[in-house]
C-alpha positions, 0 to 999 in steps of 0.5 A: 500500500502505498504512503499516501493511501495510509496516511489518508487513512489514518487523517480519515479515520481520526477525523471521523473518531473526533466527530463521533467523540464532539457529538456523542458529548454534544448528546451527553451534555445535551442530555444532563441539561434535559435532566436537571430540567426535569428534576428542577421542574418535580422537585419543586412540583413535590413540594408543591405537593407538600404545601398543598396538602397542609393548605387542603389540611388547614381548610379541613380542620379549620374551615379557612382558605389560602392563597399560598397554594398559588404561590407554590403553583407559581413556583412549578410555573417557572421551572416549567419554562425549561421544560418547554424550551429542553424538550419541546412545546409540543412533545409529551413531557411539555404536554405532561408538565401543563397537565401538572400546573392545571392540577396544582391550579386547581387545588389552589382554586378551590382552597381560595378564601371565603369558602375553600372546597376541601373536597374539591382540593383532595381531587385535584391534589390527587390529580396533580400526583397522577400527572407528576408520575406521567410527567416523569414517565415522559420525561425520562422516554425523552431523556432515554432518546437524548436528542434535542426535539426536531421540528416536524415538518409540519412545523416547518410549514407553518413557520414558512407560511408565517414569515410570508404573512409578516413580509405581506403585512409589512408592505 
């Protein structure tokens, strides 16, 4: 074989390790950020969990609402952002951390001061559990496959479609 041919060989084979290398750590470092979102955005739904279920206690034994439950949904509201920009708007972890912050919305709707619904409170806090375990489920297909989310051509679609009608408008 004669020089040449080893020594582009051996560039070829170097140059195609160090893509693989720069993209498999552009897929890990990716993939922690997708994690510490989800972690962020349960720990502070958990918590929520907690205050909220002494709120829903406080309302029980005492008959008096609180506003605090929305304060702690608020909370669950800005880790939700991450959520959403990390896995997608539209993919299934996003859909399933909205589905936790309709719950905790609900629970602290119904423990708002004059007449707070316990009742009421105790359902939706049960909800705002089943949604945090879907999320989890969905978040961690998500992390498993540990790809940034892609736009779906229909997507692709309605952004051409949308540029066009903004240099209409403008003229």
């Amino acid at each position: 074989m004669p020089t040449w041919a080893s020594v582009l060989i051996a560039l070829g084979s170097g140059g195609f390790a160090a893509w693989l290398t720069t993209r498999n750590d552009r897929r890990d470092r990716f993939r922690h950020r997708l994690i510490e979102a989800a972690d962020e955005f349960a720990s502070a739904a958990a918590a929520a969990l907690m205050k909220t279920r002494e709120a829903i206690h406080d309302a029980n034994t005492l008959g008096v609402g609180s506003t605090l439950a929305w304060e702690h949904r608020d909370n669950v509201l800005r880790h939700s952002a991450r959520i959403d920009l990390l896995f997608g708007p539209r993919r299934a972890a996003s859909q399933r951390a909205n589905d936790v912050l309709s719950a905790l919305a609900k629970v602290a709707f119904a423990l708002m001061p004059p007449s707070p619904d316990p009742q009421a409170a105790v359902r939706a806090h049960l909800a705002v559990t089943e949604a945090l375990s879907s999320f989890s489920l969905a978040a961690a297909d998500a992390i498993g496959k540990g790809k940034p989310p892609a736009a779906t051509p229909l997507e692709r679609l309605r952004r051409r479609i949308s540029k066009r009608s903004r240099g209409i408008r403008r003229r």
